[in-house]
C-alpha positions in Angstrom: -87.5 -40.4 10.3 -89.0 -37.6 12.6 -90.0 -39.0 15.9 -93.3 -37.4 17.4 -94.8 -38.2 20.5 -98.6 -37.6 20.7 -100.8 -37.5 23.8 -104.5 -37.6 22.6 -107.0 -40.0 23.9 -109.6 -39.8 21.2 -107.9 -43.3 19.6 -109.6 -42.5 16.3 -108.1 -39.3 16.0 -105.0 -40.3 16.8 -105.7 -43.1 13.7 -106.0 -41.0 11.4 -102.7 -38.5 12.1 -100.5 -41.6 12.4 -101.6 -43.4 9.2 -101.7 -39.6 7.3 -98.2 -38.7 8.7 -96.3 -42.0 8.5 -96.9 -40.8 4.4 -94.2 -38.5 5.0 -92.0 -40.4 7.0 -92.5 -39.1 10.4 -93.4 -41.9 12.6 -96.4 -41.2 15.4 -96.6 -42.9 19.2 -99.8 -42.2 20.5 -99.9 -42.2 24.3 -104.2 -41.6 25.5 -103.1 -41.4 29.2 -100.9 -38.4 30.0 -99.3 -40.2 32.9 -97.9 -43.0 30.9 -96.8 -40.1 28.0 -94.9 -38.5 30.7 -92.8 -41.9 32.0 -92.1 -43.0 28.1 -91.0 -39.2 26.8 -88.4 -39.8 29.8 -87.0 -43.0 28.1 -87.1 -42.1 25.0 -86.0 -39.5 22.5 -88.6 -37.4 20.2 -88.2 -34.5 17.5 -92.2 -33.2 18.5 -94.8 -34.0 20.8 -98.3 -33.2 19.8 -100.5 -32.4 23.1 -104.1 -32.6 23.5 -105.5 -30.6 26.2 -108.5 -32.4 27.6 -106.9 -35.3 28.8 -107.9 -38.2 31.9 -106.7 -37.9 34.5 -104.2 -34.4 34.3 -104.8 -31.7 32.6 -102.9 -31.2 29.0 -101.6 -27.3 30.3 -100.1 -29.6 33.5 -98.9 -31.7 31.0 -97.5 -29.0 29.1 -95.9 -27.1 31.9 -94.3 -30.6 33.3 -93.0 -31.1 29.5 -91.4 -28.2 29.3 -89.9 -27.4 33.4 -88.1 -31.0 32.5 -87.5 -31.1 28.3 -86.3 -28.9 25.3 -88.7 -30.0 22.8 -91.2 -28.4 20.8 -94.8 -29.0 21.4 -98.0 -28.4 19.2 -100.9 -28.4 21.2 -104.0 -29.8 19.4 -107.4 -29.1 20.8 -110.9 -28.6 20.8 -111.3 -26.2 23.5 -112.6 -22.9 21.9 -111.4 -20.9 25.4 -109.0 -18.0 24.2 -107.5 -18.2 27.6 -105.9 -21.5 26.7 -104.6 -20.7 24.0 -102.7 -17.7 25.4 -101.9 -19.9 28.5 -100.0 -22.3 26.6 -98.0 -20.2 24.0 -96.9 -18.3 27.3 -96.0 -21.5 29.0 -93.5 -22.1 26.5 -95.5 -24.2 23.4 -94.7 -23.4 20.3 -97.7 -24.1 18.3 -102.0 -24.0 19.0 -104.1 -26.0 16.3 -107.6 -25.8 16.7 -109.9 -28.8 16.3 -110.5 -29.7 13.6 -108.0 -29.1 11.0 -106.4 -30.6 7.9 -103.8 -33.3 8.8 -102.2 -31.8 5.7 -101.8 -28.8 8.0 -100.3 -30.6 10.9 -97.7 -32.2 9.0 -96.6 -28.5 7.7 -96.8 -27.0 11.1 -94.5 -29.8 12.2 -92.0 -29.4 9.7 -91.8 -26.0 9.8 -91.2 -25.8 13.6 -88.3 -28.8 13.2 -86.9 -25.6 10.2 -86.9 -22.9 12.7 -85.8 -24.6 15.7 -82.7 -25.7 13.1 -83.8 -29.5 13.5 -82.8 -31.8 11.1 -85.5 -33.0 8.9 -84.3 -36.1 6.8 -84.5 -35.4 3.1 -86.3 -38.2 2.4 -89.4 -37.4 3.5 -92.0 -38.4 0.7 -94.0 -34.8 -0.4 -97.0 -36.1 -2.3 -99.5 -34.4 -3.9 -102.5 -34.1 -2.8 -105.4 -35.6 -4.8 -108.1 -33.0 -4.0 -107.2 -29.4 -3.4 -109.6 -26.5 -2.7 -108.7 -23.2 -3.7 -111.7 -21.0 -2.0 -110.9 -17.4 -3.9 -111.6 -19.0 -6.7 -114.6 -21.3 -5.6 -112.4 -24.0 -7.6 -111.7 -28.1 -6.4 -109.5 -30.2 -8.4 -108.8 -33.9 -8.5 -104.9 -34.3 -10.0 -104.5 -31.0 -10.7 -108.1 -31.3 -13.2 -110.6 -28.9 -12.4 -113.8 -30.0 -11.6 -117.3 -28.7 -12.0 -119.7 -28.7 -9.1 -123.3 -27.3 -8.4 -123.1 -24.8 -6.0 -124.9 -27.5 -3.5 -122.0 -30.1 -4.7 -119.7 -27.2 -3.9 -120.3 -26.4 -0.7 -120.5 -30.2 0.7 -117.3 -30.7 -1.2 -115.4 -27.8 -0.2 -116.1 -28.6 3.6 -115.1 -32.7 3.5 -111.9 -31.1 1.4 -111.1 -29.1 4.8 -111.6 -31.3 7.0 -109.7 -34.4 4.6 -109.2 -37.5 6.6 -111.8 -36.9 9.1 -115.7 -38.0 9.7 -117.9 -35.7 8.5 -121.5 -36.0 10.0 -124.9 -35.1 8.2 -125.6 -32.5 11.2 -122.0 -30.8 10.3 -123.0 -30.9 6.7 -126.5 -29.1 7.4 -124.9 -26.6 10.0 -122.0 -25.3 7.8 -123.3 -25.9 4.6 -126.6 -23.3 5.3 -128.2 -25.6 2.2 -131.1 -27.3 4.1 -133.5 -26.1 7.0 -133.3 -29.1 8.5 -132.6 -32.6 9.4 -135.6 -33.8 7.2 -133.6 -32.8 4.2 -130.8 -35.1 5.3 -131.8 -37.4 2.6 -131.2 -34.5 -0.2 -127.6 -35.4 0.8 -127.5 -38.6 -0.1 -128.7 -37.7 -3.5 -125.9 -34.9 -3.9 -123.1 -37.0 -2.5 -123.7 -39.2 -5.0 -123.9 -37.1 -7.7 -120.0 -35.5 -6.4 -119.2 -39.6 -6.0 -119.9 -39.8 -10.0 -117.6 -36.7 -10.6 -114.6 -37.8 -8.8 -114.8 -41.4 -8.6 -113.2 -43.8 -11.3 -116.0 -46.3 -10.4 -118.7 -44.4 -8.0 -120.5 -47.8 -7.2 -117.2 -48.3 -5.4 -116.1 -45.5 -4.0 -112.3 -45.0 -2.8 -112.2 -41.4 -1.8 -115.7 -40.2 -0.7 -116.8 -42.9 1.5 -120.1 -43.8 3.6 -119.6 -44.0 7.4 -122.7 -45.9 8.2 -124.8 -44.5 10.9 -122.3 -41.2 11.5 -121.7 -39.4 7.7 -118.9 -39.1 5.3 -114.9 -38.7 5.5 -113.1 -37.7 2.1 -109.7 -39.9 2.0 -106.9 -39.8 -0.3 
């Protein structure tokens, strides 16, 4: 089992990577306040911490400095903050990975392992790899469910194609509008409704109850596997 600490206080965030990652046996403790991450990471022993950088309270590159003066453990930072300059402050501090919010927890959980390979960490070989259920493959403008392509509009496509990136997490209509450049505005929010559905009857067994596309009422969508 690979033991990773994570500071991040967005709680639903922090959900969602604990529930993905515990698939492949590495087991999550979420910490939202820095100062309490700090006293526990002294007590215990962890392969990986996963550090947030807008924190209460401290700052995550304080944290991140403090982390490394005292510990020889590899840190991912994980962040929001679209500022270069942090970026380049903390891979010079010492971390030894940056992943921009938001991102695949699929891609997390490969950052991690490969990080544990290079720093010759041993990764137990029982670590469940599971096949995704969805995968995009953009050069070819292709989604599959099980390996089975599927055939989408190019309005299906697009909406798709983004929840497929961004796997696990909510999706809102405004997101959907902004990076999907298929409506002018939020008055055609309802013409997403129709096309989900119409995705919903494609890759659904049963699209009246759906299990991988669902509805977050009042916020959007979140494509789960």
């Amino acid at each position: 089992m690979i033991k990773v600490a994570m500071v991040e206080d967005d709680s639903d965030l922090a959900d969602v990577l604990t529930q993905y990652l515990s698939k492949f046996n590495i087991s999550v403790k979420n910490f939202q306040d820095p100062f309490l991450a700090l006293s526990a990471i002294a007590l215990e022993e962890f392969d990986l911490i996963i550090l947030d950088l807008t924190l209460p309270g401290m700052d995550g590159l304080e944290v991140c400095k403090e982390l490394l003066k005292k510990y020889d453990i590899p840190i991912i930072i994980s962040s929001a903050r679209s500022d270069i300059t942090d970026k380049v402050i903390a891979l010079e501090l010492g971390a030894d990975d940056y992943l921009p919010k938001p991102y695949d927890p699929r891609e997390l959980e490969v950052r991690i392992k490969t990080i544990l390979r290079r720093l010759n960490k041993s990764i137990p070989k029982d670590i469940e790899e599971r096949e995704e259920i969805f995968s995009l493959d953009e050069e070819k403008q292709e989604i599959k469910k099980n390996g089975k392509f599927i055939k989408f509009t190019p309005a299906e496509f697009a909406i798709m194609s983004l929840m497929c990136k961004r796997k696990g997490f909510v999706v809102s209509r405004y997101d959907i509008l902004e990076s999907c450049n298929l409506f002018s505005s939020d008055e055609d929010s309802g013409s997403i409704a129709v096309i989900v559905n119409r995705i919903r009857n494609k890759i659904e067994d049963n699209p009246k109850n759906s299990q991988h596309f669902l509805t977050i009422r009042g916020i959007g969508y979140k494509l789960v596997e």
